[in-house]
Every structure is written in C-alpha cells, then in structure tokens.
Backbone as JSON, one array per atom type, in Angstrom:
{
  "sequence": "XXXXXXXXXXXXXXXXXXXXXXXXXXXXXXXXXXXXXXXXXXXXXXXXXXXXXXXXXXXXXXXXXXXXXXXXXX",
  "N": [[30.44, 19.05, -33.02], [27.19, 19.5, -33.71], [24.41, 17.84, -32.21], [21.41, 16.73, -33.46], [17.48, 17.58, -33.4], [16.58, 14.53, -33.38], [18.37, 13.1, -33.41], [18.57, 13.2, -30.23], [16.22, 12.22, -29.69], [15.68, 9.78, -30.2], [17.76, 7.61, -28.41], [16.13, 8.6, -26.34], [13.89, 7.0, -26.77], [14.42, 4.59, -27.07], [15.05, 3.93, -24.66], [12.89, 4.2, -23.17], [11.72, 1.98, -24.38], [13.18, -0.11, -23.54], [12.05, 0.08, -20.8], [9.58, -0.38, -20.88], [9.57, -2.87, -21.61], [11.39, -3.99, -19.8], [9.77, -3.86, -17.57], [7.76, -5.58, -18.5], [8.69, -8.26, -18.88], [9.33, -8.62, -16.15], [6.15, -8.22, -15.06], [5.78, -11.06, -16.63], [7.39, -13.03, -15.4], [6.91, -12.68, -12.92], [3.94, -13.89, -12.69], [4.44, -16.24, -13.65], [5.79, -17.41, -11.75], [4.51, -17.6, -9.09], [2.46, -19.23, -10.49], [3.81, -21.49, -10.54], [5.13, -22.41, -8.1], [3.44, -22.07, -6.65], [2.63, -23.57, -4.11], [4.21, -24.83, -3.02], [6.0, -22.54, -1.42], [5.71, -20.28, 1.81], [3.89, -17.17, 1.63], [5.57, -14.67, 2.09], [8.44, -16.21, 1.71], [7.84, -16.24, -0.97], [7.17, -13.68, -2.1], [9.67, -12.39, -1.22], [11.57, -13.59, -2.89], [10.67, -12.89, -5.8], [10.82, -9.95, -5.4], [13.63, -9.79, -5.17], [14.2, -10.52, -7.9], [12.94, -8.55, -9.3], [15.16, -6.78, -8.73], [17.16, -7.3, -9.33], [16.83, -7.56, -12.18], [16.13, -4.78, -12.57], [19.06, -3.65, -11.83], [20.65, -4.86, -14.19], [18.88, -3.12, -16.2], [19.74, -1.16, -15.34], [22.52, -0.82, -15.8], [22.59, -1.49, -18.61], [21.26, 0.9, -19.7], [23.2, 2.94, -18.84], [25.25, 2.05, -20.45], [24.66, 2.48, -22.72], [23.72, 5.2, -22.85], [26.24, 6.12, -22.68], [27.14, 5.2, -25.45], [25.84, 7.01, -26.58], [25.98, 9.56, -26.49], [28.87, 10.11, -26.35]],
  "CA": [[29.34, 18.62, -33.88], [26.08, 19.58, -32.85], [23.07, 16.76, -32.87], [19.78, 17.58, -34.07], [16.84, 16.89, -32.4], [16.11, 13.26, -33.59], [19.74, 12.74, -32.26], [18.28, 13.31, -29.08], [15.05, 11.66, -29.29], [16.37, 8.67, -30.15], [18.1, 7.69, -27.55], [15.37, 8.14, -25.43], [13.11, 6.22, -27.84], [15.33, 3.06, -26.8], [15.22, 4.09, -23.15], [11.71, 4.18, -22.96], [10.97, 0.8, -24.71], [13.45, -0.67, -22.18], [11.7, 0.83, -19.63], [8.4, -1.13, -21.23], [10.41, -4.63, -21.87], [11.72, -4.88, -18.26], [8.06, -4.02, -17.12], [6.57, -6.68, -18.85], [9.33, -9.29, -18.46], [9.21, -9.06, -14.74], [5.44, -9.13, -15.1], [5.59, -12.39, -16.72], [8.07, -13.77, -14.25], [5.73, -12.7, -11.43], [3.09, -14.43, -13.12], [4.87, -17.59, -13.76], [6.65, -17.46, -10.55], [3.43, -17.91, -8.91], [1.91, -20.36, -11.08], [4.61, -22.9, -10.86], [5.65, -22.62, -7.16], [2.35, -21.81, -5.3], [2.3, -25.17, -3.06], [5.61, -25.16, -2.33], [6.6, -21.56, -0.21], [5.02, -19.02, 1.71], [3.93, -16.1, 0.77], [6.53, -14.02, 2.12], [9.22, -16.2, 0.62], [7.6, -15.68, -2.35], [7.63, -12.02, -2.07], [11.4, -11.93, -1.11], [11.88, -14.06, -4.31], [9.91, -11.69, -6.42], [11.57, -8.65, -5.23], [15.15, -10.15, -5.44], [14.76, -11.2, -8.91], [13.0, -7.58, -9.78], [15.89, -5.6, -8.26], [18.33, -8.03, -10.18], [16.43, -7.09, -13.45], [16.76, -3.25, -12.68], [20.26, -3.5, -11.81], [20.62, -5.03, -15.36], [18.06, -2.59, -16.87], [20.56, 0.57, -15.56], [23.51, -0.81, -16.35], [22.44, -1.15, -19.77], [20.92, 2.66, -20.18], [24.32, 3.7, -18.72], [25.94, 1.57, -21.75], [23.67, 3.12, -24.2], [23.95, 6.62, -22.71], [27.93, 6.42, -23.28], [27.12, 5.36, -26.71], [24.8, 7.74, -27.93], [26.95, 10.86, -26.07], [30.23, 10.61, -26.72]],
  "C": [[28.04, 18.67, -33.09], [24.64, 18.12, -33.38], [21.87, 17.11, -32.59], [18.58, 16.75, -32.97], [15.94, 15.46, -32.47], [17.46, 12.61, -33.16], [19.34, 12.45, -30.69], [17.29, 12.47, -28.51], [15.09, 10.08, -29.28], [16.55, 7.49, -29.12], [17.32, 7.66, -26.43], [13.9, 7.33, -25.45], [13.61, 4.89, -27.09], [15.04, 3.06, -25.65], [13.78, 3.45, -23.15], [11.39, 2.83, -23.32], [11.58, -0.38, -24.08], [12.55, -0.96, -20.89], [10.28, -0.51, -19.33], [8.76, -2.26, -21.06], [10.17, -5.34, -20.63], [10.05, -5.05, -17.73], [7.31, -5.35, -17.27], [7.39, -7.94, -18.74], [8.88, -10.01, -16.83], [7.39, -9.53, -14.3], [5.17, -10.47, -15.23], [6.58, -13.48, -15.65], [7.44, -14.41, -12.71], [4.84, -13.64, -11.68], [3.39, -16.04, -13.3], [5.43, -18.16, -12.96], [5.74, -18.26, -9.43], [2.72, -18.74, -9.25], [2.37, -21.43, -10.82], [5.04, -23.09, -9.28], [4.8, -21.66, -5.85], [2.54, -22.39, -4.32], [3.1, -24.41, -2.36], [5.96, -23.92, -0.87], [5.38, -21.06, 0.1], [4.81, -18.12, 1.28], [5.15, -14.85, 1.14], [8.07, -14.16, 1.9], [9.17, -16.07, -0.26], [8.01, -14.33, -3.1], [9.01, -11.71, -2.31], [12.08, -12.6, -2.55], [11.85, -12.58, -5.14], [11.16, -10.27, -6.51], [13.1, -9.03, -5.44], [15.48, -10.33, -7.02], [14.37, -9.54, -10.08], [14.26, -6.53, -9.26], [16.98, -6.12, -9.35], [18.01, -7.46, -12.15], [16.78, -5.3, -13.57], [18.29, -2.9, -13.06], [20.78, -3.74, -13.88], [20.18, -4.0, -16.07], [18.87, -1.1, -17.1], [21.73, 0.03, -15.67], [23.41, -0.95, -18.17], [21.86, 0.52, -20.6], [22.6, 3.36, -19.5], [25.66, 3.44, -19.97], [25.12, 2.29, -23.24], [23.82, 4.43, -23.6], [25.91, 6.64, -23.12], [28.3, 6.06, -24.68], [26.77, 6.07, -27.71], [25.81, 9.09, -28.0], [28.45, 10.81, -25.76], [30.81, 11.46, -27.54]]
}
C-alpha cells in the first residue's frame, strides 16, 4: 500500500510541533528554575541542574518520535 504525500507530511507535522513543545517547556523550566532557586545554589549547580533536566526531556522527546515513527511506518 503506497501512502500519499499527506501520509508523509503528517507525521512530520507531529514531529515538528514536538520539537516546538519540548523547546518551550524546557524554556519555562529554565525560567522558573531560576526564579525560585536563585539564593539558594551556585551558578554552576544551577547549570548542571538545567542541563540534567534538559537532556532528561530529550531523552523523553526521542523516545517518543521513535514511538510515533513505528506508528506511522509500519
């Protein structure tokens, strides 16, 4: 069965607004991350926060496009 090319586009329609989501999630994280727990650390635990909690979101972000790619192409 061949799929047309809104089959295709699809699919990366979803990707893409993922792509946007996580973006702006982790923005607001950063943003609130910061706000609420200035005092308290340095800035380079901060950072290592930060980055730990955006890698954790990726990880999430491609295991879900690898669940949605085995859905769309099977």
């Amino acid at each position: 069965m061949t799929v047309g090319f809104l089959g295709r586009l699809i699919p990366v329609a979803i990707m893409l607004v993922l792509v946007v989501a996580l973006f702006l999630i982790t923005t607001f994280i950063e943003l609130w991350y910061k706000k609420v727990k200035q005092v308290d650390l340095s800035r380079t635990k901060r950072k290592i926060k930060l980055t730990s909690i955006t890698l954790l979101l990726c990880i999430i972000f491609l295991a879900l496009v690898a669940v949605l790619s085995g859905l769309f192409y099977q």
